[in-house]
N, C-alpha and C positions, 0 to 999 in steps of 0.2 A: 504494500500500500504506500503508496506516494504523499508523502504530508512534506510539508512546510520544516526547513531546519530550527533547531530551537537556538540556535545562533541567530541566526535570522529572522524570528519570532522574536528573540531577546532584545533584538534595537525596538523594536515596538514599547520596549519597555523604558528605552533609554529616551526615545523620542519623546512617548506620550506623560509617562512619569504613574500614570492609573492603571494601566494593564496588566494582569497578572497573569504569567505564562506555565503553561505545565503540560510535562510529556507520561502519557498513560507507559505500560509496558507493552502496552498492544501495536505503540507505534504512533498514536492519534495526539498532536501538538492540537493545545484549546488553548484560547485567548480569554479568561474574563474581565470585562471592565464594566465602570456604575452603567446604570438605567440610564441618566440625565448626559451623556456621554456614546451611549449607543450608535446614532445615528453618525455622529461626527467619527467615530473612529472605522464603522464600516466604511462609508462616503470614501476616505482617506483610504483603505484596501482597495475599493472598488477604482478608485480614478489614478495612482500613485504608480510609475510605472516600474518600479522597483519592485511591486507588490503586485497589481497588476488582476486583483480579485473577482473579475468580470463579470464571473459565470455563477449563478445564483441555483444552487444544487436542495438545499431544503431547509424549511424552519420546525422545527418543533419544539413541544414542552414539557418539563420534567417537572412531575407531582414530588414532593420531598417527602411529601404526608401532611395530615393533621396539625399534629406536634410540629412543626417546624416553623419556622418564622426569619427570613421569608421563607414561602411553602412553592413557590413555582418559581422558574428558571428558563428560559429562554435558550435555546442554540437553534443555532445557525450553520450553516456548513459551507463553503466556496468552492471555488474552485478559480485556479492561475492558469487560461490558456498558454500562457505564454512560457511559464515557467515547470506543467504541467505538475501543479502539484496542491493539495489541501488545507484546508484550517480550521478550524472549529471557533464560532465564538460565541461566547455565552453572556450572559446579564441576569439578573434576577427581577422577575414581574411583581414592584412595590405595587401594595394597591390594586395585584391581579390588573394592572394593565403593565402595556408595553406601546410605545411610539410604531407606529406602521411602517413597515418597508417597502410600501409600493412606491413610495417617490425615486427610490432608487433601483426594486428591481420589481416589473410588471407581475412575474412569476410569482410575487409574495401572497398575492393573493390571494386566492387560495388559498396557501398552506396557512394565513392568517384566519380565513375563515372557518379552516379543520380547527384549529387551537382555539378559537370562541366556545365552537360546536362541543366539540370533546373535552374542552378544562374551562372554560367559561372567562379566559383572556382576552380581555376588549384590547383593542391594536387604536390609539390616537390616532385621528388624522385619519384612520383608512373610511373609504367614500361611503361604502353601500356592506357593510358589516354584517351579513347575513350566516347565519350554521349553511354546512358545507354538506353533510349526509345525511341529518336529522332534518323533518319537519318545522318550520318557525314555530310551532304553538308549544313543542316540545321543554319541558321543565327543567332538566337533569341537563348535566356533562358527564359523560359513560366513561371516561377516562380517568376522572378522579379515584384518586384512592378508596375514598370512604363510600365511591358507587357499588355496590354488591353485581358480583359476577351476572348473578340470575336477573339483574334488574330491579323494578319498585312495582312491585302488584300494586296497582293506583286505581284501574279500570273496570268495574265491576262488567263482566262480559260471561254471562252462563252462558252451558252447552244449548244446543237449539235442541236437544234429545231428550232434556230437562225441561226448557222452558214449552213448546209445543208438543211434545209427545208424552210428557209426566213423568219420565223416568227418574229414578231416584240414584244420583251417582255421588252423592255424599258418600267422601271417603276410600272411593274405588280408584283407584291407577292415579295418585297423588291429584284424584281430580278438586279443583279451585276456582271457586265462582269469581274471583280476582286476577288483572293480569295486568302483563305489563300494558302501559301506554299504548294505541295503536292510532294512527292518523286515522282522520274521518275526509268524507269529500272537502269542508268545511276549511280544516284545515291546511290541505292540499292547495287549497283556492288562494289561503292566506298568503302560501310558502311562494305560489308562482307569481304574485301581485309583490310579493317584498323582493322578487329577483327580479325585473323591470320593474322599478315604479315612474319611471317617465317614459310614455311611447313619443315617441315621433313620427306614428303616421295610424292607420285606420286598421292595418291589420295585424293581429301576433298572431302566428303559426305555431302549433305545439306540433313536433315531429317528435314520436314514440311516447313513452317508454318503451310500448310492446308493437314498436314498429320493424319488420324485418330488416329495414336496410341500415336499424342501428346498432345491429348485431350481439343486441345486449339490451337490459334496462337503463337506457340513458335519455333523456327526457329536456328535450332543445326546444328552447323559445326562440322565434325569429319575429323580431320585429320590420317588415317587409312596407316596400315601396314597390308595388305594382308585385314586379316577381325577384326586385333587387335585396338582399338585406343591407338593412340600416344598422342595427344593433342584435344582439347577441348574447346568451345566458344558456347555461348546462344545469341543470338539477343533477344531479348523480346522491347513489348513498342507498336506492333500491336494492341492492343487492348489500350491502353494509351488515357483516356480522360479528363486529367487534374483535378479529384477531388478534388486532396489537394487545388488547384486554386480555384473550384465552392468552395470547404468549406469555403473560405475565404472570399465566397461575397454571400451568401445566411443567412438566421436568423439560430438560431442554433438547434430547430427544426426541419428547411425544409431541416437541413444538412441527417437526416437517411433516406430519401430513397436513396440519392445518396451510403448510405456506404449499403444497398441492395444489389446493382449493383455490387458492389465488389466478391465478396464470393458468386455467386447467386446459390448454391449448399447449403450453410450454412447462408443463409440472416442474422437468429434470431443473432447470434454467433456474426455479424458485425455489428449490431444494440448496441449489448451488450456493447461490448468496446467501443462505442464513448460514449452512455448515463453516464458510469462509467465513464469518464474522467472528462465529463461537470458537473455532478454531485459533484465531486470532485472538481472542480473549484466553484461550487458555492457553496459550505458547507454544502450541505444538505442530510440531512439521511430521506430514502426513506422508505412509509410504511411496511411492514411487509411482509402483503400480496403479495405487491407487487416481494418482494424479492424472495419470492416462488416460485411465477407464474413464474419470470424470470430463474430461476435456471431449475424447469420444463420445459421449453418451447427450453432453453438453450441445454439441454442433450439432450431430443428428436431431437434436429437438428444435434445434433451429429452426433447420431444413422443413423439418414433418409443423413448425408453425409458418414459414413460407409459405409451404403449399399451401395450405388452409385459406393464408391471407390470398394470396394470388386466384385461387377458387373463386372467393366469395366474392372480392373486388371484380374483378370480371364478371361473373355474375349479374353482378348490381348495376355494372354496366351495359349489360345485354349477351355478353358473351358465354351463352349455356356450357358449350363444348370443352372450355376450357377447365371447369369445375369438375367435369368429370375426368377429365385428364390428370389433375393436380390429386386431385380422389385415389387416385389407380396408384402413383406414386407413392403417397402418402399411408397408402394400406401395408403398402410393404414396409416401410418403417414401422410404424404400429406393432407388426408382428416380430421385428425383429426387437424391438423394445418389451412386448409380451415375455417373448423366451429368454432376456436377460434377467428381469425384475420381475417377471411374473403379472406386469398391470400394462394395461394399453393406455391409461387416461390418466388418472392419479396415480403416480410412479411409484414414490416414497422409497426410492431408494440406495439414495445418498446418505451415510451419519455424519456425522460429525466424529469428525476419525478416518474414514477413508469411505467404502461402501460396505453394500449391505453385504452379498455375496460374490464370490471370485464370476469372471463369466462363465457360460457355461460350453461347452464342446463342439462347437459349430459354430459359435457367436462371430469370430472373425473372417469366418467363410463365407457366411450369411453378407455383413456388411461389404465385405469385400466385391461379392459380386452386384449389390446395389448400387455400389461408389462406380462401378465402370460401367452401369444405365444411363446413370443419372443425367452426365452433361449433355448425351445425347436429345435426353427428352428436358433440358430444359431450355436444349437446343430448339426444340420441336417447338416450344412454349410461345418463346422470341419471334418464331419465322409469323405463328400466326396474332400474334401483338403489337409487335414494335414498332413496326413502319406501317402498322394498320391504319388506315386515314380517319377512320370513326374511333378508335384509339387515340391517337395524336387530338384531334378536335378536343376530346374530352379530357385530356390530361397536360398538351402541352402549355405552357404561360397560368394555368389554373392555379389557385390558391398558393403564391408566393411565399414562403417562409425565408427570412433574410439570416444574414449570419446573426446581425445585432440583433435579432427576435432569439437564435437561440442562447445566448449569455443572458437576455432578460428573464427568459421563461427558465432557463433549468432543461433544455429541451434535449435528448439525448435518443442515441440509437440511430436506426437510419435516418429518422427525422434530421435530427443534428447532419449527419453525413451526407444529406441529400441538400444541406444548405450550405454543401464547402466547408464544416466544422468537421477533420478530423479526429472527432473526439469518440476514444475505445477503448474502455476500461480495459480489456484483453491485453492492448499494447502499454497502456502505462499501469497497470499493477502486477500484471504479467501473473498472475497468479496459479496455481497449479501446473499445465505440460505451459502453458501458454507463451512462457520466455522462451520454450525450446521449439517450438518450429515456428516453420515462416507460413507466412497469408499477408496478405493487399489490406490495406483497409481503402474501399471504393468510396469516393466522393462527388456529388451533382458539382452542374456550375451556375445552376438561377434560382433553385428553390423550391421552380416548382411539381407539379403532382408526378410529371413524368421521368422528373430525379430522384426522386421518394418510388418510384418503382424500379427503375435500373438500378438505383443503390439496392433494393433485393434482391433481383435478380441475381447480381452479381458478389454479393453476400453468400449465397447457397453453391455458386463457384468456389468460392473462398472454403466456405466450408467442408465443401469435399476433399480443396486441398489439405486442410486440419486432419481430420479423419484419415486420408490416408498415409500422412504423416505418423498418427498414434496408431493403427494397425500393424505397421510396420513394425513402431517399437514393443507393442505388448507381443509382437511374433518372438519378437528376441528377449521377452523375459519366462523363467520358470514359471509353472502351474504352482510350484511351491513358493513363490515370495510373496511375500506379504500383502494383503489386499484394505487391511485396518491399522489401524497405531497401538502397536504391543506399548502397553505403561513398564516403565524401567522398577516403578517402587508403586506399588498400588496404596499404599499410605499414606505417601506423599501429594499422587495423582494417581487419582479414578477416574477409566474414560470407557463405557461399557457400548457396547453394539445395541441395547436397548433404555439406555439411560440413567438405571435406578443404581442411585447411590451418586450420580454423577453430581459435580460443585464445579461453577465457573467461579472465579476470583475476582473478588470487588473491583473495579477499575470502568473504564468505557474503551469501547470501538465501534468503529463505522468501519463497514467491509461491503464491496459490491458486485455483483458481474454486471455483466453486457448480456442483458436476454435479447429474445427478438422485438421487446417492446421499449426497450432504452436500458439505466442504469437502474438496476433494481437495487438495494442500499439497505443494510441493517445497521441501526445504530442501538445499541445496546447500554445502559447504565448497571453496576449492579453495585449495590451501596456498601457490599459485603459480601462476602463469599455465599453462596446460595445455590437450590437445588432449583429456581426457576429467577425470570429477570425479573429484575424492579421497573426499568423503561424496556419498554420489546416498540422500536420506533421503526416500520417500514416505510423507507423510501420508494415511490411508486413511479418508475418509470411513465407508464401507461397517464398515472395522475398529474404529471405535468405537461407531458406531450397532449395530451386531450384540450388543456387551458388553451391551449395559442387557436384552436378552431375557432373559438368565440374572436379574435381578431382577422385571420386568416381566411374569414367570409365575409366579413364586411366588403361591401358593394360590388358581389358576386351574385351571379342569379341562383336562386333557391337550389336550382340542380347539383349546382358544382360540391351541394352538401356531403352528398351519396360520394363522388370522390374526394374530398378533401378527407372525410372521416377514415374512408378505406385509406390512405396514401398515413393516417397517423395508426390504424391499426389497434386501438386499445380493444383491452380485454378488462370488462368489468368488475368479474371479481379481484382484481388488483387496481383496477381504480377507486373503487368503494372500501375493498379489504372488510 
């Protein structure tokens, strides 16, 4: 992981005379400095070319507890194009509030409106202050310490089996005339009137939640001038099941199948970034082997989320024949994924340690002769897309994303790559095989929809290259070396294949990969040595690249929706989590 030197973090000290510098053992350099000071010493990161802090990667907030005074904490996270490297900076929220960062980065948004939603941090100065996944009428922050797992039975809501047919289920299957909170029409109505409250013309459009072309429960307001949009808002949070919550009270282990659930298009990918975190937090370098397997197992999910996206996008664009082509592809991954891990959809088969089981007898034979398909038919893919004139029409010059949108937003993955930002968690954390072989990282040169597709296309080139890079090497390793991390002193350190017993060590990290949706990001707090985290903080790829839509349509015709949303690709359960 690539952080900021603490030599060069320490003049921050020497300049400002307020910031207080400190390096975790995970690797992770944070900065704190006062509340009333906040704004002035970011600004200073962000414009200062020594420093150079451009890229605005995530905000979130750490509950202390109850007992504590102050009880919430602010971090920040950047990123240095220039100097390719991180920093963490943190403040404490006096008064449960904190100063707004949209003046300096567009991206804050959002992640300021999760931090209301969820801890109940008002942000000064920010515009239109709305919850981010919750309903407005909603009472609670689900994030706080003192909110109970199960929720607040508040709603009195009997069975219809009870109320109209008489039955008597007092006491039977933990049944409870009380429950939690549930949004009514009412409320609904409130949430979408406090997300535009000024129109600027005669008509809002509501496209989905449970519209097909938006691939998910996601729920677009367009405020429209004839068929142009003027203005722009996302409800999201349909799909919102409190993860970062369950991460905070399950072992840390039994946390990946939940981070599954996320990304269930790209499982291995969300698997990846949490095990790098915790790994990270507990200081341990994972076997070899293992590093292989996961880099292999890594790309191919890539690829089998390619297809999917290249399927569906064509589709929506008219293009039937294509989806069944990408289908056909993507089944034989599937299966070859099935016989390593045993699951085609939710994987679960990465630990924290290495993986779950060695591969199995045929695995690299399997891949191997997929890898020499492949370029052919994505060959095939190209001939009927690329220079397609009803293709071109609908994706060349469409929905511009600039470089300077992606430093504002946090915007990463092909989106970023498709805007001329080569920016690739792969090449600069280099994390597991990743330092050891070579790949491209492909970049557009305008932004727009039809750079955001040849940047995948030629992503899943790349990735074959990967793959058959780690084939080669796990050919030339034994069936006998290590596939997990043998503990030298189990007294010392316990790191088990199923969790129990297992303790991460108080400290923080932030650790990420490259999925097929941008940087996915766990940041982790643990106040004390423990058998689950105290902050379990997901960075959501998918949740930042989604923001810039609501820009990136303005005074385009309503159509260009269907591709701009395919060209960013999110997956909702990781943008809701």
């Amino acid at each position: 992981m690539s952080w900021i030197s603490v030599e060069k973090a320490k003049k921050l000290e020497e300049r400002f005379g307020y910031p207080k510098v400190s390096q975790d053992k995970s690797g992770v350099v944070s900065v704190e400095v006062p509340k009333d000071k906040f704004i002035e010493f970011l600004k200073f990161l962000k414009e200062d070319k020594e420093y150079d802090f451009r890229m605005f990667l995530d905000l979130t907030i750490i509950d202390h507890g109850e007992k504590e005074d102050p009880r919430f904490q602010g971090v920040v996270i950047l990123f240095s194009p220039t100097y390719q490297h991180r920093i963490i900076v943190k403040t404490w929220a006096l008064d449960e509030t904190l100063p707004t960062l949209t003046n300096l980065w567009k991206g804050a948004k959002w992640a300021e409106r999760e931090a209301w939603d969820m801890f109940g941090i008002k942000f000064e100065g920010h515009e239109n202050l709305v919850r981010m996944l919750l309903w407005e009428t909603y009472p609670y922050h689900p994030l706080r310490k003192d909110f109970p797992l199960e929720g607040i039975k508040d709603t009195y809501l009997p069975s219809l089996n009870e109320t109209l047919r008489g039955d008597s289920l007092e006491g039977l299957f933990n049944y409870d005339r009380m429950h939690t909170a549930i949004p009514t029409m009412e409320d609904l109505e409130i949430t979408q009137k406090k997300r535009m409250p000024v129109k600027t013309s005669q008509i809002v459009l509501n496209w989905g939640p449970l519209h097909p072309g938006t691939h998910g429960t996601i729920w677009f307001l367009f405020d429209l001038d004839g068929e142009y949009v003027k203005q722009c808002d996302i409800i999201i949070g349909q799909l919102h099941r409190g993860v970062e919550k369950l991460g905070e009270n399950v072992n840390w282990q039994q946390f990946i199948p939940y981070t599954d659930r996320m990304d269930y298009i790209a499982a291995i990918n969300e698997n990846h970034a949490y095990v790098l975190a915790a790994e990270k937090l507990l200081g341990i370098e994972i076997p070899e082997k293992a590093k292989w397997i996961r880099t292999m197992m890594a790309e191919l999910s890539r690829i089998n989320s390619h297809l999917l996206w290249l399927g569906t996008y064509a589709l929506d664009l008219g293009a039937l024949t294509m989806f069944l082509y990408t289908f056909r592809e993507r089944e034989k991954i599937m299966d070859i994924i099935e016989g390593i891990s045993g699951a085609r959809f939710t994987i679960n088969y990465f630990r924290i340690g290495g993986v779950f089981a060695d591969l199995p007898y045929g695995a690299l034979d399997a891949i191997e002769h997929l890898i020499k398909d492949l370029p052919e038919r994505i060959n095939d893919y190209e001939t009927l897309l690329t220079r397609n004139r009803i293709w071109l029409s609908r994706n060349k010059d469409v929905c511009i994303i600039t470089e300077e949108d992606v430093y504002e937003y946090g915007l990463t993955g092909a989106v970023a790559r498709g805007s001329g930002v080569p920016y690739d968690v792969r090449k600069i954390d280099k994390y597991d095989a990743y330092g050891e072989v070579e790949f491209d990282i492909p970049v557009g040169e305008t932004g727009d929809s039809y750079d955001r597709y040849l940047v995948r296309m030629e992503e899943m080139r790349q990735s074959i290259r990967i793959i058959e890079q780690c084939v080669a090497k796990l050919r030339r390793m034994s069936k006998n070396d290590p596939y997990f991390f043998q503990t030298p002193d189990e007294k010392k350190l316990k790191v088990t294949i199923d969790g129990r017993g297992m303790k991460l060590p108080a400290g923080e990290v932030y650790a990420s990969s490259d999925n097929p949706r941008g940087e996915l990001g766990f940041y982790i707090y643990n106040k004390k040595d423990g058998l689950k985290a105290h902050r379990m903080r997901i960075r959501s790829g998918a949740f930042y690249n989604l923001q810039v839509f609501t820009k990136a349509i303005i005074g385009r015709p309503i159509a260009d929706a269907i591709t701009l949303l395919s060209t960013i690709d999110p997956v909702v359960g990781e943008t809701d989590r």
